[in-house]
GUDRENDO-874740 format. One record per residue (C-alpha): residue number from 1; residue in one letter; x, y negated, z. Coordinates in nm, 2 decimals. Layout:
BEGIN
n/res/x/y/z
NUM/a/X/Y/Z
...
REM end
This chain:
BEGIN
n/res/x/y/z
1/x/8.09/-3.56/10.51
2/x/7.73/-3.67/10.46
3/x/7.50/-3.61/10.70
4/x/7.24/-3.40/10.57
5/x/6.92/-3.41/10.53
6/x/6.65/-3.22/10.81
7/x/6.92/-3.37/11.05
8/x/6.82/-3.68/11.32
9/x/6.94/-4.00/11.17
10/x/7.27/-4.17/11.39
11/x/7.13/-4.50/11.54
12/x/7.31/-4.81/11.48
13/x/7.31/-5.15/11.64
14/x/7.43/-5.43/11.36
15/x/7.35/-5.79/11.29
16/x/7.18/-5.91/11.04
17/x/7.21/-6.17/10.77
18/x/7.09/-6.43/11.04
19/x/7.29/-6.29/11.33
20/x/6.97/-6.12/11.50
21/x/7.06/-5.74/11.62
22/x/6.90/-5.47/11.44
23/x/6.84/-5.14/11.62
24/x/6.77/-4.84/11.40
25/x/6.62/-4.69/11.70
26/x/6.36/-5.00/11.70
27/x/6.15/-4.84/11.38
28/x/6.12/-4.49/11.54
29/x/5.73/-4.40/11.58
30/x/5.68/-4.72/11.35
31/x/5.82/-4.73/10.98
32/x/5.98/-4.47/10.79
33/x/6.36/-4.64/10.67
34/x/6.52/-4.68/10.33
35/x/6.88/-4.71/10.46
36/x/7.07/-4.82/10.19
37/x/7.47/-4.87/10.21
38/x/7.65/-5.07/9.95
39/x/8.02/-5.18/9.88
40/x/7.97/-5.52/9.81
41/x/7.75/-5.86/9.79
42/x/7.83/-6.07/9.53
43/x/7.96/-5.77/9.26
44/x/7.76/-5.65/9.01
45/x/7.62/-5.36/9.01
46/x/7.50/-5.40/9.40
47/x/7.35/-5.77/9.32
48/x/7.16/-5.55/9.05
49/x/7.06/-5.32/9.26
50/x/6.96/-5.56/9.58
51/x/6.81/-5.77/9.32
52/x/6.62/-5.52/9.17
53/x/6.51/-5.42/9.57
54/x/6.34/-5.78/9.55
55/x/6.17/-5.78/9.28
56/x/5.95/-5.45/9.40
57/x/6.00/-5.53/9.78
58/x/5.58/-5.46/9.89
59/x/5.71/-5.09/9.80
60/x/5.99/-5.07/10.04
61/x/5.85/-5.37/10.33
62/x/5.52/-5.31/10.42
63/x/5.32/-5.15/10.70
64/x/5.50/-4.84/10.70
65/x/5.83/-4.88/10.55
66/x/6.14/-5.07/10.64
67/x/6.44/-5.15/10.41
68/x/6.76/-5.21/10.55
69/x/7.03/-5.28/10.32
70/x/7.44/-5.23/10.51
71/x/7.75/-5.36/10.39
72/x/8.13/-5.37/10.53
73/x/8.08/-5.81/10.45
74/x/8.03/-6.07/10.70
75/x/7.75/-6.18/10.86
76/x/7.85/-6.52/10.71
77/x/7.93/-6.38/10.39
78/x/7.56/-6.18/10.34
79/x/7.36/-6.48/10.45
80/x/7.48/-6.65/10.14
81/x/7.48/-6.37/9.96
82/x/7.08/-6.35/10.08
83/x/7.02/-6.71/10.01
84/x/7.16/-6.72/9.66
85/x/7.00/-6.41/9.56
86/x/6.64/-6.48/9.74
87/x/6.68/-6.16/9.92
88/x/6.45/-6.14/10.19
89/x/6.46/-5.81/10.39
90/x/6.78/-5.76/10.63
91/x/7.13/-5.74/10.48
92/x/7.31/-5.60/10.76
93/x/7.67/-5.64/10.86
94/x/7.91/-5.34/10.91
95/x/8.21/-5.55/10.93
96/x/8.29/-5.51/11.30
97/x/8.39/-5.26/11.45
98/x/8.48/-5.18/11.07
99/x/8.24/-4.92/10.91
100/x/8.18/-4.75/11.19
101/x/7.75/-4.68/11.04
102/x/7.92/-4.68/10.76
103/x/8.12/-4.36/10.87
104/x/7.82/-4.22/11.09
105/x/7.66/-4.10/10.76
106/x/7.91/-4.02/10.56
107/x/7.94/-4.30/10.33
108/x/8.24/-4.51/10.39
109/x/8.51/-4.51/10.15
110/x/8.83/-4.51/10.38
111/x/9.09/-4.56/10.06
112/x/8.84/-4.87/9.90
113/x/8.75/-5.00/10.33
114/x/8.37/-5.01/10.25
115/x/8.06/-4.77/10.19
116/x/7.96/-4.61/9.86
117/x/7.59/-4.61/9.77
118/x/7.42/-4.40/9.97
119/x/7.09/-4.45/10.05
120/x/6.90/-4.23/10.34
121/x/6.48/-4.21/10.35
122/x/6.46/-4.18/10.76
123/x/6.08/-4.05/10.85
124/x/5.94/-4.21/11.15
125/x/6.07/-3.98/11.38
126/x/6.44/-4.04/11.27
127/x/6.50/-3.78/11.08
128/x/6.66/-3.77/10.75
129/x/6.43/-3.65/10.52
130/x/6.58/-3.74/10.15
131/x/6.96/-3.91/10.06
132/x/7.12/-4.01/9.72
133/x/7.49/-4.07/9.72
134/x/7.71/-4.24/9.44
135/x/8.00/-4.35/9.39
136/x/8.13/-4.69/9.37
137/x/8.08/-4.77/8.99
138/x/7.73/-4.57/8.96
139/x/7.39/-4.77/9.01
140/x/7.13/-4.62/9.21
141/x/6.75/-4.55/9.05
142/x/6.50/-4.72/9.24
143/x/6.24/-4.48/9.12
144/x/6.42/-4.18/9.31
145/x/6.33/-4.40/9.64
146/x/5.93/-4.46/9.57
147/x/5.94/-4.07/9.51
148/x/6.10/-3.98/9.82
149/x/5.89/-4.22/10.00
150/x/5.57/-4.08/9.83
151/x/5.64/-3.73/10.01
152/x/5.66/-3.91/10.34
153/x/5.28/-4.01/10.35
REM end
């Protein structure tokens, strides 16, 4: 079940695409989050999507917004993925204990062993305030997020 929105976000402890730990705690009273889960790096329709994330990051990485972007792949595996792609915002690794953020909101895929695309707008207090789910095949609209975010202040 997703977790819904008007409900405190779970907190999460993952490494990043450089090893470092990433709390979600860590932005509460600081940034608003754009938590975004994805199936995948290096298939298609999430390097368009991570990609496109990039190529408007002052709108999603700046003074009061984080992106955080969660796969079920390797650390090893997403700092390639990173490199080869330019991304330059985390690319956090869900990979051990297996899901387990993943499954805190709702979004892992237990036949397929990795998220959907869900993506969660967390305010600055922690709550969830806006959340898009799709399934594996189905691209997200960036446009959906700078709206949500727009309502935030």
């Amino acid at each position: 079940m997703t977790i819904e929105v008007g409900t405190k976000a779970p907190d999460f402890e993952l490494k990043d695409n450089h090893g470092r730990t990433v709390k979600l705690s860590d932005f509460r009273g600081e940034k608003n989050v754009v938590l975004l889960f994805y199936p995948f790096a290096f298939t298609g329709v999430c390097t368009g999507e991570l990609c496109e994330l990039r190529d408007n990051l002052p709108k999603f990485v700046n003074d009061d917004t984080q992106l955080l972007a969660v796969s079920n792949d390797s650390i090893h595996t997403l700092r390639v993925f990173a490199e080869q792609e330019g991304l330059e915002y985390p690319l956090l690794s869900d990979f051990w204990k297996h899901g387990d953020a993943s499954r805190a909101y709702g979004v892992f895929d237990e036949d397929k062993g990795c998220a959907v695309r869900g993506t969660f707008i967390i305010d600055k207090e922690g709550v969830v305030r806006w959340s898009v789910v799709n399934a594996l095949p189905d691209a997200r609209d960036l446009n959906d997020y700078v709206k949500a975010l727009d309502t935030l202040g």
